[in-house]
C-alpha positions as CSV (number, residue, x, y, z in Angstrom):
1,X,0.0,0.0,0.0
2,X,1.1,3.6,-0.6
3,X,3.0,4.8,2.7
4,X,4.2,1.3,3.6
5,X,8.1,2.3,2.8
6,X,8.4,6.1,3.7
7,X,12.1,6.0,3.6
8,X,13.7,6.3,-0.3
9,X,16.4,7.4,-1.8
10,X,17.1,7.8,-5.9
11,X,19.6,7.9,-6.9
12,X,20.3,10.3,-10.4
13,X,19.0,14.1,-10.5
14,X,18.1,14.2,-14.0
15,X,14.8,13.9,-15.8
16,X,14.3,9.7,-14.8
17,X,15.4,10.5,-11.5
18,X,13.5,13.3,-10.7
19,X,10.6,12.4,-11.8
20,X,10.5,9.4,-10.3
21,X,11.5,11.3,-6.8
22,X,8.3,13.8,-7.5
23,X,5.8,11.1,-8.0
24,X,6.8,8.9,-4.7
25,X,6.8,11.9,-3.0
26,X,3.0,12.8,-4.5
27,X,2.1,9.1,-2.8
28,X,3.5,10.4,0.5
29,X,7.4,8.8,1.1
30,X,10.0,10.4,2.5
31,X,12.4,10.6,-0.5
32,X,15.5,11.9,-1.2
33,X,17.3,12.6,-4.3
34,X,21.5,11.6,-4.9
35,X,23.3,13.0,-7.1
36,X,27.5,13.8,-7.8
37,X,25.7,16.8,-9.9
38,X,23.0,19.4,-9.0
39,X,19.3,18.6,-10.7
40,X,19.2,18.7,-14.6
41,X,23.0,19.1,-14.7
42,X,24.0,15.6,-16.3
43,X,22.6,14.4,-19.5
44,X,19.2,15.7,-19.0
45,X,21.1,19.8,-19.3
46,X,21.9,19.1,-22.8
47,X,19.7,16.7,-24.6
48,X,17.8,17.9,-27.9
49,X,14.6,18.8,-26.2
50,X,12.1,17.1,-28.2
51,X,9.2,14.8,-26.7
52,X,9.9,12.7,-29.6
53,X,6.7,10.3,-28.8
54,X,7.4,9.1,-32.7
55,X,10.8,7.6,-31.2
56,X,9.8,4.1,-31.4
57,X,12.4,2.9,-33.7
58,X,16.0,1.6,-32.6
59,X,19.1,2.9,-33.9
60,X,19.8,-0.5,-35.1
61,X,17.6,-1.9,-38.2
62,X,18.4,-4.1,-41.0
63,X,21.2,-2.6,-42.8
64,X,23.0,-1.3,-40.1
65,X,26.0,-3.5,-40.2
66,X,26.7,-3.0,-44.0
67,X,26.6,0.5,-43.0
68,X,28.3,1.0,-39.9
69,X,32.0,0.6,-41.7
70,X,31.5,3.0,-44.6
71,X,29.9,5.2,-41.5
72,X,33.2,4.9,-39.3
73,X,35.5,5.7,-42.3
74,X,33.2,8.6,-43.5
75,X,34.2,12.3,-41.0
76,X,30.9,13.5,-42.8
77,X,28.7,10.8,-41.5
78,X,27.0,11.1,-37.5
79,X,28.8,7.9,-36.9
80,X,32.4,8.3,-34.6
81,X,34.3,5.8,-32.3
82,X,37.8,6.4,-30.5
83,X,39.3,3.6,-32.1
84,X,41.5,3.0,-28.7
85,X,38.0,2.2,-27.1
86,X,36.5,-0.2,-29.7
87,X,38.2,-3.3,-28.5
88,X,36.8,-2.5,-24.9
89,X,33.1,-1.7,-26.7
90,X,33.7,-5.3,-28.8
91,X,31.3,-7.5,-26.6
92,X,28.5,-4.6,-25.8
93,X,28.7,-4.0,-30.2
94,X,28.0,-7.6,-30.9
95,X,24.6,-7.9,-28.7
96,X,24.1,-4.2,-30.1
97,X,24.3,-5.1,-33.8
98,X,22.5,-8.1,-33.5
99,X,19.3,-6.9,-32.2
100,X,19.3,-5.4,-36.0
101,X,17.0,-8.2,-37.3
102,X,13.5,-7.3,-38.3
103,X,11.9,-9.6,-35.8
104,X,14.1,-8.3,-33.0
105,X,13.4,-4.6,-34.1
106,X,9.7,-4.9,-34.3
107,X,10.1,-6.4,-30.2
108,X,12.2,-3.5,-29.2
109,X,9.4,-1.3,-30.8
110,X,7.0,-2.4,-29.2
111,X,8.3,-2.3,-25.9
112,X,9.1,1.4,-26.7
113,X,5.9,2.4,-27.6
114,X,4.3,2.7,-24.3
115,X,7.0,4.9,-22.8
116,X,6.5,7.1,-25.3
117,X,3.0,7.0,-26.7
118,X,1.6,9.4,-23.9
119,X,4.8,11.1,-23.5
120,X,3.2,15.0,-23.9
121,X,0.3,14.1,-21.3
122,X,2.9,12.8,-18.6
123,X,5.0,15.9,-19.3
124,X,2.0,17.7,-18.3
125,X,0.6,16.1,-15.6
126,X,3.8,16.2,-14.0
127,X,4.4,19.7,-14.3
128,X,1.3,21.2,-13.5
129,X,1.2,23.3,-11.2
130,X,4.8,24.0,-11.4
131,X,6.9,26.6,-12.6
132,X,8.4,23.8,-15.0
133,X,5.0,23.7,-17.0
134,X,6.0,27.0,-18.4
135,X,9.1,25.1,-20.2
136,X,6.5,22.7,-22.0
137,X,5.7,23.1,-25.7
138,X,3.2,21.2,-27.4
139,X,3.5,20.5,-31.2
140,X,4.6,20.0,-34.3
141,X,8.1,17.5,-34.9
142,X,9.5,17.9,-38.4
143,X,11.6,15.7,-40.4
144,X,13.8,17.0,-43.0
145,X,15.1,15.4,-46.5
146,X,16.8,16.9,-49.5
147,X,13.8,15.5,-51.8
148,X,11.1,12.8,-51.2
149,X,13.5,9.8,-52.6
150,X,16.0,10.5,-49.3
151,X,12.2,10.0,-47.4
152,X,10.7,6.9,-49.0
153,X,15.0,5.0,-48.6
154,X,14.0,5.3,-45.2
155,X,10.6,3.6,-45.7
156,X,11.6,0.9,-43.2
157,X,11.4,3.3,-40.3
158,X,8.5,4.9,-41.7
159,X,6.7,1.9,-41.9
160,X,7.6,0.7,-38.7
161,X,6.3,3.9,-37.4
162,X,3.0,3.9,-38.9
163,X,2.4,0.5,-37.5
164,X,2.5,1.4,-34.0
165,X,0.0,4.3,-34.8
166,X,2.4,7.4,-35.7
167,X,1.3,8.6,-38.9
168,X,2.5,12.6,-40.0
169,X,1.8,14.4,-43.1
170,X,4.2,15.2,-46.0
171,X,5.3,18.8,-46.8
172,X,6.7,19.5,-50.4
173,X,9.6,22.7,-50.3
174,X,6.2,25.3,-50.9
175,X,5.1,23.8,-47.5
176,X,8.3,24.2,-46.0
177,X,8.8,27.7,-46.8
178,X,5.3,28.9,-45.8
179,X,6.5,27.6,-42.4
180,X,10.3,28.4,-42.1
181,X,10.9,30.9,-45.5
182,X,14.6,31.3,-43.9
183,X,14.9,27.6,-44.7
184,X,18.0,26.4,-46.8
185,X,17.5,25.5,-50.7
186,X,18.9,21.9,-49.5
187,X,15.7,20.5,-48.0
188,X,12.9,19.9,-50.4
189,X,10.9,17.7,-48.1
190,X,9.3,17.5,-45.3
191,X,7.1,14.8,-42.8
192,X,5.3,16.4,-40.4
193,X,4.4,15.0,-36.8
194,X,2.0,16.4,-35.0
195,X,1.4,16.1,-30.8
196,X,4.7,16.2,-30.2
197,X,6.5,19.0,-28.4
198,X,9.5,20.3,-26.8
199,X,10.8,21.3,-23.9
200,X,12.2,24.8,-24.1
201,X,15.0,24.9,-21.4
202,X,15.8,21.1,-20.6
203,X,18.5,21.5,-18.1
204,X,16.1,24.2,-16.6
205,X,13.0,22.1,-16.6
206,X,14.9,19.8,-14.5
207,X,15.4,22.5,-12.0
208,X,12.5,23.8,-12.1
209,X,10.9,20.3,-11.2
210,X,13.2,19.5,-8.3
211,X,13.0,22.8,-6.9
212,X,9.1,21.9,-6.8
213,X,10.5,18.5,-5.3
214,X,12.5,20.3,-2.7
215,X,9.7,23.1,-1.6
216,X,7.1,20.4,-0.8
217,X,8.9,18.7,1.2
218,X,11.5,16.6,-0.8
219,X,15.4,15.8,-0.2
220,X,18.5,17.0,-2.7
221,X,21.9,15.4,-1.3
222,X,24.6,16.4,-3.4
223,X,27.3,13.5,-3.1
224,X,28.9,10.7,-5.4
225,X,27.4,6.9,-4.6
226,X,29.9,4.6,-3.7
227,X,28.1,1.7,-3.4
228,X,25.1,-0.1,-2.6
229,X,25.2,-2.7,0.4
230,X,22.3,-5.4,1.2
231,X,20.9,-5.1,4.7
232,X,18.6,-7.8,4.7
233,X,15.2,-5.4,5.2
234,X,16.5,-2.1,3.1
235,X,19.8,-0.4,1.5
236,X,22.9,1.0,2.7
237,X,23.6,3.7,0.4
238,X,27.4,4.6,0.6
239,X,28.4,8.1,-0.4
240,X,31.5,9.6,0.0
241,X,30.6,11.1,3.1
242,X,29.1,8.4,4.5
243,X,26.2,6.0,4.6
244,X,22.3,5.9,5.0
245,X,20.4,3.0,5.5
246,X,16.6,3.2,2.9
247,X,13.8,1.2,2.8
248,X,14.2,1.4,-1.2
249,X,16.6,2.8,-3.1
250,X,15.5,3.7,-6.9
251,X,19.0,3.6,-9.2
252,X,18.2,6.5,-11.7
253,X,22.3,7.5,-13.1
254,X,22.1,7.3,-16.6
255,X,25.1,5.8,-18.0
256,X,26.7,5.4,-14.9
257,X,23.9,3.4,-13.5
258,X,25.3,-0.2,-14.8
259,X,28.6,-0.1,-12.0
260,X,25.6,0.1,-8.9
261,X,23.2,-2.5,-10.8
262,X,26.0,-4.7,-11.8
263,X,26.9,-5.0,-7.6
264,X,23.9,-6.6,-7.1
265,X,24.6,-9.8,-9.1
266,X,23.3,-8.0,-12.7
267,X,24.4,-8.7,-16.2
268,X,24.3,-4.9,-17.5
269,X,25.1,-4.5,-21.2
270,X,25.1,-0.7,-21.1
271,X,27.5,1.7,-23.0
272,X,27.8,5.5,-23.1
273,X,27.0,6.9,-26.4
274,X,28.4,10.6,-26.5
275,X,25.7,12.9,-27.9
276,X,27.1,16.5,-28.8
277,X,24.6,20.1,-28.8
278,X,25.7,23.5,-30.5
279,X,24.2,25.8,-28.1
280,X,23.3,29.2,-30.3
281,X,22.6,32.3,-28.5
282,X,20.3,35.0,-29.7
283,X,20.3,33.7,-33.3
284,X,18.9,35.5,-35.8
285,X,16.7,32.6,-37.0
286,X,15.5,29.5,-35.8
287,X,12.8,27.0,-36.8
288,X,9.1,27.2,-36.1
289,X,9.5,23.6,-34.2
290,X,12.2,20.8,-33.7
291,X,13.4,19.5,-36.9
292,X,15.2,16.7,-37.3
293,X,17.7,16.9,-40.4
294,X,17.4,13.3,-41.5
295,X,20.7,13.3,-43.8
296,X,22.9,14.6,-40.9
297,X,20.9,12.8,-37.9
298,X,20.7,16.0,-35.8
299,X,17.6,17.7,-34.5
300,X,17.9,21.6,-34.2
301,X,15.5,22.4,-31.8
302,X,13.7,25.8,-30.9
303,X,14.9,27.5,-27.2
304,X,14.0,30.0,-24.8
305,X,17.4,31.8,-25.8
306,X,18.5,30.2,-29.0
307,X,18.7,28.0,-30.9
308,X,20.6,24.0,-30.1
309,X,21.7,21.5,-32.7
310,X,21.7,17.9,-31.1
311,X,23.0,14.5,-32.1
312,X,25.8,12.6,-33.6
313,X,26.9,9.4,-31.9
314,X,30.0,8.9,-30.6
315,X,31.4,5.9,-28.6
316,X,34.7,6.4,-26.6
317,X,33.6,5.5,-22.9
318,X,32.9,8.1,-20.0
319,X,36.2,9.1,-19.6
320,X,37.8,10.7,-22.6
321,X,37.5,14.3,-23.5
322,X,35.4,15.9,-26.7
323,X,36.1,15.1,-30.0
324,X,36.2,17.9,-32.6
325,X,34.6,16.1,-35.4
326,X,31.1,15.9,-34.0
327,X,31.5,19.1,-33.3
328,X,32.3,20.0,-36.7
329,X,29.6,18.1,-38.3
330,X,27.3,19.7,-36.0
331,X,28.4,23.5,-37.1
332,X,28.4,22.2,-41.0
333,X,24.9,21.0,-40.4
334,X,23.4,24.3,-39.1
335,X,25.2,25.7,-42.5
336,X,23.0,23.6,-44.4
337,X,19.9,24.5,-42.6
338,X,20.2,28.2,-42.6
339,X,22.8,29.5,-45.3
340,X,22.7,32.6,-43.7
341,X,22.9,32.2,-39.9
342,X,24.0,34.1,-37.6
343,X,24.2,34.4,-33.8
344,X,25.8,35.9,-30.8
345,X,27.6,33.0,-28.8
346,X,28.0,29.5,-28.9
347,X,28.3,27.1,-26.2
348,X,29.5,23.3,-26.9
349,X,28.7,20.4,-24.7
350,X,29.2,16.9,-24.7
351,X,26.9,14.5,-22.7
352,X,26.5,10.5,-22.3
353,X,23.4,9.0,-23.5
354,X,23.2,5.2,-21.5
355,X,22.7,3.0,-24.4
356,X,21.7,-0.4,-23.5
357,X,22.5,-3.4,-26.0
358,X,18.5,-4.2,-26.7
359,X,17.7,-0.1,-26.8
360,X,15.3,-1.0,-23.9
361,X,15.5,0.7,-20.4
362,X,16.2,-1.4,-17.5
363,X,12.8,-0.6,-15.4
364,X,11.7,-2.6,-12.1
365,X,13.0,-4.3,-9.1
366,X,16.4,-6.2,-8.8
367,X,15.2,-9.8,-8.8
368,X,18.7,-10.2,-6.4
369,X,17.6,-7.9,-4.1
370,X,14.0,-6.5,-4.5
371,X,14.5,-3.9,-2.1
372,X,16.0,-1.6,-4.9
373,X,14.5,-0.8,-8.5
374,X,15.9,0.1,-11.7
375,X,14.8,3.4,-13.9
376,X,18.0,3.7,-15.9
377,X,19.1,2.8,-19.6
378,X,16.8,5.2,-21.9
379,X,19.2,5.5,-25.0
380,X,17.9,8.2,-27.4
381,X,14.3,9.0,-25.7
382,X,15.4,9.4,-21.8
383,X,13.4,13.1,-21.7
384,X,10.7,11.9,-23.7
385,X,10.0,9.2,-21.2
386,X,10.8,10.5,-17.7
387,X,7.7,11.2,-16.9
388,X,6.3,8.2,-17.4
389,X,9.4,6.4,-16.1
390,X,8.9,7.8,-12.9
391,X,5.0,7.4,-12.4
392,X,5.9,3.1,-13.2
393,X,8.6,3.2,-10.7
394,X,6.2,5.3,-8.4
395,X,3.3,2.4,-9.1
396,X,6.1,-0.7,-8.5
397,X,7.5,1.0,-5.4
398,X,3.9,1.6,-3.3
399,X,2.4,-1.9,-4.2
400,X,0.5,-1.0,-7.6
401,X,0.3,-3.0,-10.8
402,X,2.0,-0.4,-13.6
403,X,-0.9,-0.1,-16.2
404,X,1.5,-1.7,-19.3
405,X,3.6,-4.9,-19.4
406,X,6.9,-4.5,-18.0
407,X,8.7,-7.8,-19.1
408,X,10.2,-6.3,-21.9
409,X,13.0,-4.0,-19.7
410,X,13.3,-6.3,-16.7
411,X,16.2,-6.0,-15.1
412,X,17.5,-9.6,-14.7
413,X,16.9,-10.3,-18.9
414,X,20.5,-10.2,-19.5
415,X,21.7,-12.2,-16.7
């Protein structure tokens, strides 16, 4: 019953972590928020922004591994590894790659689709109320192509798409202009989503919701997890000040979730995949929604002071320092987009999206030790989800069924 463990800790102040904090808190726990970081300082600061409810699709389909070497090779495709970290990657790739099979794909899918189908309504629901619900845009999602040939060679996602019930409208360059006439000659095409949306200030959304957290009555320790130890009834939380002893404890890092999870007995396949952002300040254009720019894989995203191009894909571990090339690409893009752009500052940022080897978040209890619960592993759609994240881990943790199947991302399926 809701109440019956008042004492819990999560561990992660980013957009899984602190929306899972928010809705325990709503069903009355005692709950307190761990992170090495202040709230929406981590991945969640620099993330593209969209609520990309159309994100059903795994960056893995058929194809991918005749593509993936000419990708590598290529400095002008979103595709980059550190070569002295591929041997290290080798066993993580090989479960990666191989969930590129049409059967496997259309699994992964499905198990995607409802984290993400109601993503806009749990944004709100959250939020209201809040000062965050200022930071929440409802709308259009927009993918560019050069022409409608570069649309239908991606039927296979399309059609994958409009299976699960996301179906958009096509916009031909006359379209395109009537809604962006600073627009580059480039893009000819256009598929329009609709209910979709943004969020305007991510790392401040974050902020804003955990402030709300902390002014109803919620905890924010600032420390670095050390480890997790088994007390029989509850956690031991060690931090490097210390220890606490919780009823539950609710792992909620991101990329750096797998060390805690794997401590308990797990088998974690979980890399880092290093997403970049051009942050544009005061540009003097910007689109009329999110696009995503299909031939360079980026999305450049409307903000409350600019303007952010977001994406690439990276592997090189947690450790290493930015790489220029993404970077590069990343400027080049923005080029394409709007020929004659402009702005005032620019602020780089490199971030670690935690990329599991299925694509599907680890969500639920440890089956080792049910006392602590998983909300970690979101790959590409980790803001779109949060929300919704954190209302199933609110539902597992107070004794409710979660109203979808959560088989698909226990947390035991690798081991």
């Amino acid at each position: 019953m809701p109440g019956e463990f008042q004492n819990i800790a999560v561990i992660g102040a980013g957009i899984v972590g602190v929306s899972s904090a928010e809705w325990l808190r709503r069903d009355g726990h005692n709950v307190t928020i761990i992170d090495r970081l202040p709230p929406g300082e981590g991945t969640s600061f620099g993330n593209g922004g969209v609520l990309a409810r159309c994100g059903v699709v795994p960056v893995p389909t058929p194809g991918i591994l005749g593509k993936a070497p000419k990708m590598l090779l290529d400095p002008e495709q979103p595709l980059f590894v550190r070569w002295s970290y591929l041997v290290k990657m080798l066993p993580w790739l090989r479960q990666y790659l191989s969930a590129s099979k049409d059967e496997k794909v259309q699994e992964i899918s499905d198990g995607l689709v409802p984290l993400l189908e109601d993503a806009v309504n749990e944004h709100l629901a959250l939020a209201k109320g809040t000062e965050a619900e200022a930071f929440i845009h409802p709308g259009d999602y927009i993918f560019l192509y050069q022409d409608e040939a570069g649309f239908e060679n991606d039927s296979y996602v399309w059609n994958l798409r409009r299976k699960q019930g996301f179906i958009g409208a096509p916009m031909d360059r006359s379209a395109l202009i009537a809604n962006d006439p600073a627009l580059g000659e480039r893009y000819h095409f256009g598929y329009k989503m609709q209910d979709h949306g943004h969020i305007a200030d991510p790392g401040g959304y974050v902020k804003a919701l955990a402030r709300h957290f902390e002014s109803q009555g919620g905890h924010m320790v600032q420390a670095d997890v050390k480890a997790l130890r088994s007390l029989g009834e509850g956690t031991e939380v060690v931090l490097d000040g210390g220890a606490e002893k919780y009823d539950r404890v609710v792992i909620a890092g991101g990329a750096w979730s797998a060390k805690l999870a794997e401590s308990l007995g797990h088998n974690i396949p979980l890399e880092t995949e290093r997403g970049y952002h051009i942050h544009y300040l005061n540009p003097n254009v910007k689109p009329p929604c999110p696009y995503m720019v299909a031939d360079s894989k980026f999305v450049a995203t409307p903000m409350a002071d600019g303007l952010r191009t977001a994406g690439i894909v990276e592997f090189g571990g947690l450790e290493a320092p930015p790489s220029k090339g993404p970077i590069t690409l990343l400027e080049k893009g923005v080029r394409k987009l709007y020929p004659d752009f402009e702005f005032e500052e620019k602020r780089e940022w490199l971030g670690h999206r935690p990329a599991p080897a299925d694509s599907l978040p680890f969500l639920g209890p440890s089956s080792h030790h049910p006392s602590v619960y998983c909300a970690f592993g979101h790959h590409h759609v980790g803001l779109t989800a949060g929300p919704k994240t954190g209302r199933m881990i609110a539902d597992m943790v107070s004794d409710r069924l979660p109203n979808i199947d959560i088989k698909p991302y226990r947390v035991d399926r690798f081991d």
